[in-house]
FIMAR-727661 format. One record per atom (N, C-alpha, C, O): x, y, z. Coordinates in steps of 0.02 Angstrom, whole numbers, padded with zeros to 5 digits, always signed. Each point is the difference from the previous one (the first is absolute). Last residue first. Layout:
<atoms>
XYZ ...
</atoms>
This chain:
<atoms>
+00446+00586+00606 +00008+00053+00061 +00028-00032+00046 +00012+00027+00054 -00119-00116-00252 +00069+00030-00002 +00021+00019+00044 +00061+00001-00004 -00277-00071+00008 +00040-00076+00006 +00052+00037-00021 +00046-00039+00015 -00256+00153+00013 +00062+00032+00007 +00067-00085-00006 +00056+00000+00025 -00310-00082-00004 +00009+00057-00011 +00092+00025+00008 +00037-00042+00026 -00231-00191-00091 +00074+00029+00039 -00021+00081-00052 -00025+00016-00054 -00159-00207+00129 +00032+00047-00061 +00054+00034+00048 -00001+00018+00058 -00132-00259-00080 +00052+00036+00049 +00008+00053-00053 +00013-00009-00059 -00204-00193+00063 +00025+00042-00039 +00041+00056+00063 -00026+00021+00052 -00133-00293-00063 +00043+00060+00036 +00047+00059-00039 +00046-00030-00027 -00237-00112-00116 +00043-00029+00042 +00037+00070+00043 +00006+00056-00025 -00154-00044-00169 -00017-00070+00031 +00027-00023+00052 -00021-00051+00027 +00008+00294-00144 +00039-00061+00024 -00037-00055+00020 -00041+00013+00043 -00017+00235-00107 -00027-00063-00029 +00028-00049+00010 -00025-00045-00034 +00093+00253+00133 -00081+00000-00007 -00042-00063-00035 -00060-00013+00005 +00297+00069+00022 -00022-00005+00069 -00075+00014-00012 -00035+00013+00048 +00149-00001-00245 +00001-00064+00034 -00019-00015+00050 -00020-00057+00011 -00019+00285-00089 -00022-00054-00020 -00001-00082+00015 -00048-00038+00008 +00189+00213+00049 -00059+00002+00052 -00059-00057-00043 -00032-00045+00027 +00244+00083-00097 -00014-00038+00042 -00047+00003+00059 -00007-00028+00055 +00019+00138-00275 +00020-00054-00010 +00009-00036+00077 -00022-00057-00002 -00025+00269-00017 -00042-00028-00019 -00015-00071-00009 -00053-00031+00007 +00258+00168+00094 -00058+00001-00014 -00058-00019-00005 -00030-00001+00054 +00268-00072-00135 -00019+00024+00067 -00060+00025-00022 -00019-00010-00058 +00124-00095-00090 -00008-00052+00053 -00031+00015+00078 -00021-00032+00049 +00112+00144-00269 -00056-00064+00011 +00018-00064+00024 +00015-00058-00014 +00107+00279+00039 -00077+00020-00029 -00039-00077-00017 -00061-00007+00005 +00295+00098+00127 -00041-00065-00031 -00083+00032-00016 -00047+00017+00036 +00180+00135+00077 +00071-00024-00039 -00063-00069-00041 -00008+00008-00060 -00110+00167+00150 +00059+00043-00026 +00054-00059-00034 +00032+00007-00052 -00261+00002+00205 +00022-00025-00072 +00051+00035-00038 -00013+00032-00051 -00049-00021+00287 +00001+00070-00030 +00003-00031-00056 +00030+00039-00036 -00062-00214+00170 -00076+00039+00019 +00019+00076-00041 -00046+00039-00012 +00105-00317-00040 +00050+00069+00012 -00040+00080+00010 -00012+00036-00048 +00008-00348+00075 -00015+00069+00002 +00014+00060+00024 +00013+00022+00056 +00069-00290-00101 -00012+00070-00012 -00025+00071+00009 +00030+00050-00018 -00084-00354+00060 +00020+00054-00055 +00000+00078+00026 -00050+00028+00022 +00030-00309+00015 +00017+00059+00066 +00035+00041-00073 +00050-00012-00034 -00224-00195+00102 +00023+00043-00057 +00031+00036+00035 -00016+00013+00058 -00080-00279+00015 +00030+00083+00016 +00030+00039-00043 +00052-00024-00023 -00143-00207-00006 -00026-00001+00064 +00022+00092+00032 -00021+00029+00050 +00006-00172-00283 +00048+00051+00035 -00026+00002+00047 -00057+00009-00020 +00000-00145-00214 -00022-00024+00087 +00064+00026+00057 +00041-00037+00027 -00045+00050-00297 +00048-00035+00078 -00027-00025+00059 +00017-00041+00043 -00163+00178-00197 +00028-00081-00061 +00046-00024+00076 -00020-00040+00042 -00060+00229+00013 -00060-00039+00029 +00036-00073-00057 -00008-00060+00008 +00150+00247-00006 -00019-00021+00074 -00047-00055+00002 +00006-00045+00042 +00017+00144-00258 +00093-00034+00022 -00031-00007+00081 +00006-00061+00011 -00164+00186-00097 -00002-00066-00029 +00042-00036+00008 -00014-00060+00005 +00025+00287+00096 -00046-00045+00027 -00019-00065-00026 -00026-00042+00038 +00190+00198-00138 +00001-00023+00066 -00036-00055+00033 +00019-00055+00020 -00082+00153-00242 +00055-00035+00009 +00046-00036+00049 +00031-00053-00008 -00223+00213+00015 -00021-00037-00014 +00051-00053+00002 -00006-00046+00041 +00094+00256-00001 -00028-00028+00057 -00053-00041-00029 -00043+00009+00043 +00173+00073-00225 +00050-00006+00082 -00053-00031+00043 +00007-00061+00005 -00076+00047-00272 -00010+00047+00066 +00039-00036+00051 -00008-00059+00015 +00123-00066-00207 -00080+00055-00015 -00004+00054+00085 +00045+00020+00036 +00113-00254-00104 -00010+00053-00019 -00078+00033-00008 -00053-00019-00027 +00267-00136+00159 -00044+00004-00003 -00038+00061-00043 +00014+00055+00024 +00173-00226+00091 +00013+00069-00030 -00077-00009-00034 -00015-00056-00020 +00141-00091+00245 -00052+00012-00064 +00008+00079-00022 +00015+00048+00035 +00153-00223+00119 -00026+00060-00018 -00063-00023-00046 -00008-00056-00024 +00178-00023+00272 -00025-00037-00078 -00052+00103-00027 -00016+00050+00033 +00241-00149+00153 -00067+00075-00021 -00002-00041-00070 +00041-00021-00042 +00149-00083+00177 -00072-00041+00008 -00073+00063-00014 -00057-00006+00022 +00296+00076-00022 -00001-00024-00032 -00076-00058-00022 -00023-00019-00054 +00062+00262+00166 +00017-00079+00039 -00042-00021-00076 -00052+00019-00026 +00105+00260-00012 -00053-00055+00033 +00030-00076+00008 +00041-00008-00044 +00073+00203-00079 -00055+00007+00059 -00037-00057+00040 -00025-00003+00057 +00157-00002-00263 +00057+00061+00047 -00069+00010+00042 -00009+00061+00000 -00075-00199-00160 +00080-00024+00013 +00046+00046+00063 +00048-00016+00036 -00292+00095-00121 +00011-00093+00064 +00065+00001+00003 +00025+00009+00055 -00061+00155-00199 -00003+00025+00055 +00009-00066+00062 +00032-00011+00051 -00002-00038-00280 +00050+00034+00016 -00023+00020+00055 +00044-00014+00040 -00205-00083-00136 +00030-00055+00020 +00062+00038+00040 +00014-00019+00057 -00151+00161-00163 -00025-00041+00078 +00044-00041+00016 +00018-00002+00059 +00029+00105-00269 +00015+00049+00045 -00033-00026+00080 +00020+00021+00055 -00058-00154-00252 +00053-00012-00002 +00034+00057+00067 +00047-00018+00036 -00273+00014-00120 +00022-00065+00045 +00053+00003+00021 +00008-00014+00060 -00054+00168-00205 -00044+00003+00069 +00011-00047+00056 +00003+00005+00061 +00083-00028-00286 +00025+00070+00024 -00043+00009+00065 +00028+00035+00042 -00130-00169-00191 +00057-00051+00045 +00038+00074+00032 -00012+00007+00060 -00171+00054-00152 -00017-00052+00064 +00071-00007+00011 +00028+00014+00054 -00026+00114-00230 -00019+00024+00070 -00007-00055+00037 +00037-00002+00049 -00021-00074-00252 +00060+00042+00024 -00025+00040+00062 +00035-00017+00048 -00213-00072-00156 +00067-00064+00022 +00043+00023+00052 +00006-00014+00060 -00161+00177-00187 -00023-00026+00068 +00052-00054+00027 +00021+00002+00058 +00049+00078-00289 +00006+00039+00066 -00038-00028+00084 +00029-00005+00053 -00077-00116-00253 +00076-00007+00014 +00014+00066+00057 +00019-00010+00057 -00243-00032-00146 +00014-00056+00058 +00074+00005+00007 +00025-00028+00050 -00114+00275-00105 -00004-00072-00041 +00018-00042+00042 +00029+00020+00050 -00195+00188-00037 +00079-00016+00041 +00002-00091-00035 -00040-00047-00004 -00166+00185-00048 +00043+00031-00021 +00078-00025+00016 +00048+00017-00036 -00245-00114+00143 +00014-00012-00082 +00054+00059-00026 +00041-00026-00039 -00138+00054+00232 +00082-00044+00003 -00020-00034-00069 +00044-00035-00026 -00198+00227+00067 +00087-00001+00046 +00045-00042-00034 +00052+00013-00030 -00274-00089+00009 +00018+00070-00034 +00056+00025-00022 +00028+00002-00055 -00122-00117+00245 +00018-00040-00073 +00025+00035-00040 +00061-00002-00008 -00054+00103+00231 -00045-00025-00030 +00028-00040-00045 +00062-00002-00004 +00112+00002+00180 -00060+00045+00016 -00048-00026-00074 +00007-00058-00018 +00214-00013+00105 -00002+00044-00076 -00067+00023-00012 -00018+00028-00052 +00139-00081+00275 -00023-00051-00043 -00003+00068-00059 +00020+00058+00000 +00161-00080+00219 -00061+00016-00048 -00032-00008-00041 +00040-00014-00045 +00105-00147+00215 +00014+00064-00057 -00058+00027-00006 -00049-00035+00014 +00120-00099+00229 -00069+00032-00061 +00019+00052-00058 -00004+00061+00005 +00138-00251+00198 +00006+00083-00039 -00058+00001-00033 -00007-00058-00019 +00063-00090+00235 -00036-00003-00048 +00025+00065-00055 +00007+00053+00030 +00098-00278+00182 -00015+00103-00031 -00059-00002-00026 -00039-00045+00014 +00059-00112+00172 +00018-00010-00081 -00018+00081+00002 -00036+00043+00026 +00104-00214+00213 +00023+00041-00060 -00029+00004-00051 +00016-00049-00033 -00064-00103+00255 +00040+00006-00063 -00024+00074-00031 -00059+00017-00001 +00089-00094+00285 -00055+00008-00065 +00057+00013-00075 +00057+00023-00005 -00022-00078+00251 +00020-00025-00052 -00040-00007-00059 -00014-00047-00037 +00015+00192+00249 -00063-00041-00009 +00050-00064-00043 +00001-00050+00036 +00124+00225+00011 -00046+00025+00062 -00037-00090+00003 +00004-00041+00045 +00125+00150-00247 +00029-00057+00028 -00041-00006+00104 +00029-00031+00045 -00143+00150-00242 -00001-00047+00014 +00053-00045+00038 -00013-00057+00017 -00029+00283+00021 -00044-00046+00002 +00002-00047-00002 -00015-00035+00049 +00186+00172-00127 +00007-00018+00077 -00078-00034+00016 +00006-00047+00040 +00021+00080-00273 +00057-00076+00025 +00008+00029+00088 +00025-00040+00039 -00150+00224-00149 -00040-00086-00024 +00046-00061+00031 -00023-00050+00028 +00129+00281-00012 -00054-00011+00042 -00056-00058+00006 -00030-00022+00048 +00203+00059-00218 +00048-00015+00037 -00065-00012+00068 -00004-00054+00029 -00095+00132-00228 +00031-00090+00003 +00044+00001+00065 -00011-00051+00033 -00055+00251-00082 -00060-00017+00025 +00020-00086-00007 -00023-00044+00037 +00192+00195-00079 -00028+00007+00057 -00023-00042+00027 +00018-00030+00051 +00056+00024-00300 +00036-00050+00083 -00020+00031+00063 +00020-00033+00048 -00135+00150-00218 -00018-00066+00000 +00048-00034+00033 -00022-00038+00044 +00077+00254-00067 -00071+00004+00045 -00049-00089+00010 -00041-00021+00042 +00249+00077-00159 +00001+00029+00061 -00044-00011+00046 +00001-00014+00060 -00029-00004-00308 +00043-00051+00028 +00010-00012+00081 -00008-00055+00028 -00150+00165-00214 +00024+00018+00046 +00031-00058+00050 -00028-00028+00047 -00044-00015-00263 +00022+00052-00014 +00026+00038+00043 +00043+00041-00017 -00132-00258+00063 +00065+00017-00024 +00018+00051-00008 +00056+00014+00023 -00272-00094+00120 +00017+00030-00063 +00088+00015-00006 +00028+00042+00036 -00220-00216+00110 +00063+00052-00010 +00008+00025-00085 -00009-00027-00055 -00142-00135+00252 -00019+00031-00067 +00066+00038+00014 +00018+00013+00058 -00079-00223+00069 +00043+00049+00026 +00007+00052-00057 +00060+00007-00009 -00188-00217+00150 +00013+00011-00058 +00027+00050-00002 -00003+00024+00057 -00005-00223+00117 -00002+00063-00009 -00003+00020-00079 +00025-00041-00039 -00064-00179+00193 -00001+00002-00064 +00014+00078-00006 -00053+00014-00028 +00022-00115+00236 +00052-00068-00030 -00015+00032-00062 +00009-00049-00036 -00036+00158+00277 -00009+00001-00064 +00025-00040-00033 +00057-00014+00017 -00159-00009+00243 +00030+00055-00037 -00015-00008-00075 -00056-00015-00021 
</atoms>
């Protein structure tokens, strides 16, 4: 089976991320595979860009980023969920947090009317399911 799952979630949709975690921990307690989230902020795209954004605001977002994951683990997820927060393209970001861990299984998302998660559904995990190194699960309707 699986001894490493990786499990991409976005906070902003909370709902939709204890889904796809609550569906990651029936896998792994199946196998006794471990747990790690991942979030992907957005990156600040060209140089250009983020010369304009000073190192004190970028700060402040991260930890504010961090700080709203850690809150989703606390009220979601078994205490043994390790994380990475990660920044730039969603589905590059994914796939580097998998191949640095050595994930033996991604199980991300996909939302085929993109209505509630825009990145993650889509493109974004067809992508992963197109460049993984490793087994990739895309959950559909996980509200329903």
């Amino acid at each position: 089976m699986f001894n490493k799952i990786l499990v991409p979630v976005d906070v902003d949709y909370p709902k939709t991320a204890a889904a796809v975690y609550n569906r990651a921990a029936e896998y792994a307690k199946q196998s006794g595979a471990e747990i790690r989230l991942v979030s992907v902020m957005p990156g600040f795209g060209m140089p250009i860009v983020a010369s304009y954004i000073p190192e004190k605001v970028r700060q402040e977002a991260t930890e504010r980023f961090k700080e709203s994951l850690e809150q989703f683990i606390e009220a979601n997820c078994d205490k043994s969920v390790s994380y990475s927060i990660r920044t730039g393209k969603a589905y590059e970001e994914i796939i580097k947090a998998s191949d640095k861990w050595g994930a033996d299984l991604i199980i991300v998302y996909h939302n085929h009317r993109r209505s509630l998660n825009e990145s993650f559904s889509g493109s974004c995990s067809q992508r992963v399911s197109d460049h993984a190194n490793c087994s990739v699960l895309r959950l559909r309707n996980v509200l329903s």
